[in-house]
C-alpha positions in Angstrom: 21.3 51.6 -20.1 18.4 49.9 -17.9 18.5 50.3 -14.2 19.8 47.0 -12.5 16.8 44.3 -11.6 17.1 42.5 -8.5 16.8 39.2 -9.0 16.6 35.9 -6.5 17.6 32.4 -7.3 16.7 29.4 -5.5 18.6 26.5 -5.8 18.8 23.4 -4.7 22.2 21.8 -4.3 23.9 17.6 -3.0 26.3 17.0 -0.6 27.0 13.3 -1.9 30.1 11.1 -0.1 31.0 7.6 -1.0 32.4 4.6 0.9 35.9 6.0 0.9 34.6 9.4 2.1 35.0 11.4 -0.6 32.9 14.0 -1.7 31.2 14.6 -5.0 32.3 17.7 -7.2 31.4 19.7 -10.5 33.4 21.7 -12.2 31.7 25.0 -13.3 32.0 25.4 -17.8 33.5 28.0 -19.2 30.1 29.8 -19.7 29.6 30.3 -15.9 30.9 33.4 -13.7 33.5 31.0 -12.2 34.6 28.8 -15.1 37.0 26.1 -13.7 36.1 26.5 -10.2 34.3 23.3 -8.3 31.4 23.2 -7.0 28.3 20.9 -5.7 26.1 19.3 -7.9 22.8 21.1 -7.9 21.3 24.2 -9.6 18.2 26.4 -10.5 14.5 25.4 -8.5 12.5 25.5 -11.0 8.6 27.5 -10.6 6.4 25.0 -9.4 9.1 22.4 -8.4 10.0 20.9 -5.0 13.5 21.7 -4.1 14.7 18.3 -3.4 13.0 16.9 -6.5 14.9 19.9 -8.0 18.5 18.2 -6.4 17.7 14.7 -7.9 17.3 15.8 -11.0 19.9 18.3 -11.1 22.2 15.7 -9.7 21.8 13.2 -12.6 21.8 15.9 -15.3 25.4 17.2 -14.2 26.7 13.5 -13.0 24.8 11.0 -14.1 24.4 9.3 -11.4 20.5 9.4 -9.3 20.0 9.3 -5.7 17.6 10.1 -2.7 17.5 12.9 -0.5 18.4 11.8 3.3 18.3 15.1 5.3 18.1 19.1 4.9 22.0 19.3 5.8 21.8 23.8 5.6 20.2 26.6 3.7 22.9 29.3 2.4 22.2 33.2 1.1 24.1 35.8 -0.1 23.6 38.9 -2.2 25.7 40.9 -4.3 25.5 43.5 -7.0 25.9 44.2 -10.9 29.1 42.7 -11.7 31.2 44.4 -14.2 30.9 42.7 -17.8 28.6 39.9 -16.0 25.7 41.0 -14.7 23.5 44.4 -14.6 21.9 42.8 -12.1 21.5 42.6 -8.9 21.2 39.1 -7.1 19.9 37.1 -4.0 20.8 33.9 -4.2 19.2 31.1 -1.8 21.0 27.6 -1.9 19.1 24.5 -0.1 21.7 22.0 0.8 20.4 18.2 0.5 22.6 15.2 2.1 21.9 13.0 -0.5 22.5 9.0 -0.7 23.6 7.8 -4.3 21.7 5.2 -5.0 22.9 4.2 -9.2 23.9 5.2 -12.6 27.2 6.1 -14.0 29.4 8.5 -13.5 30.0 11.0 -16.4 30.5 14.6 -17.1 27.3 16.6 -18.6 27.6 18.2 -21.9 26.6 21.8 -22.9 25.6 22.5 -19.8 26.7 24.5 -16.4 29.3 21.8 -15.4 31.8 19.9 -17.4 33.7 17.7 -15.4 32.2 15.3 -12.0 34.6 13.3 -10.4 34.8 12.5 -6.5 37.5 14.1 -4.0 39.0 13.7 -0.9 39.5 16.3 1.5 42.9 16.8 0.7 42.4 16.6 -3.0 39.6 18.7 -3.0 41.7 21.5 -0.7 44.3 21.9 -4.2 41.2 22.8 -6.3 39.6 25.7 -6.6 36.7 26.1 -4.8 33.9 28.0 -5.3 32.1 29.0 -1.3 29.5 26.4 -2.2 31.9 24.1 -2.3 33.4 24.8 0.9 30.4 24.4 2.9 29.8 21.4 1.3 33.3 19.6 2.3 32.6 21.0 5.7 29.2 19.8 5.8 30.3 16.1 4.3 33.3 16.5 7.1 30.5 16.5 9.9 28.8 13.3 8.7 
């Protein structure tokens, strides 16, 4: 067996909120370490690219819809180690958290991807889901707006 790698991951994630104040979610697909849980649009920096071109675009592959970045809103980190039947690894992850304005498309879940599902919340409906800590900080931040 190889000795665990420590591995970091910047990525870039949106805090989006409509006229009605709700909040914009993504439900995590079955192949991620939370399947089913909700989370924030966003994902994976990737080398080379600016993180809040990295949010755009990550925002319309998992929603569909495209927007513009209006403010840094927080920058999250955490690490953690190999998890059992997961992971070897160990990882550092780094999430830059975007307020971002939607600005068009259409709303619709991506396919074969990280997410499955993108549909809007409000606070209360979003507080029967289950959340991934993303997430949280995300309602909390929208909350603050």
């Amino acid at each position: 067996m190889d000795e665990a790698r420590q591995v970091t991951r910047v990525a870039a994630y949106a805090v989006c909120t409509d006229d009605a104040a709700r909040i914009l979610l993504c439900r995590l697909s079955p192949d991620e370490m939370e399947p089913g849980a909700w989370t924030l649009p966003g994902g994976g920096v990737d080398f080379g690219e600016d993180p809040a071109d990295a949010v755009l675009r990550e925002l319309t592959e998992e929603t569909g819809l495209s927007g513009e970045v209006v403010s840094l809103a927080a920058v999250e980190s955490f690490a953690r180690g190999p998890i059992a039947g997961l992971t070897e690894n160990h990882l550092h992850a780094i999430q830059i958290i975007f307020r971002v304005r939607i600005t068009g498309g259409q709303l619709r879940d991506e396919v074969g991807g990280s997410t499955d599902a993108a549909a809007w919340f409000t606070t209360e409906e979003a507080a029967t889901l289950r959340l991934v800590p993303l997430a949280e900080v995300g309602i909390r931040l929208a909350d603050e707006a």
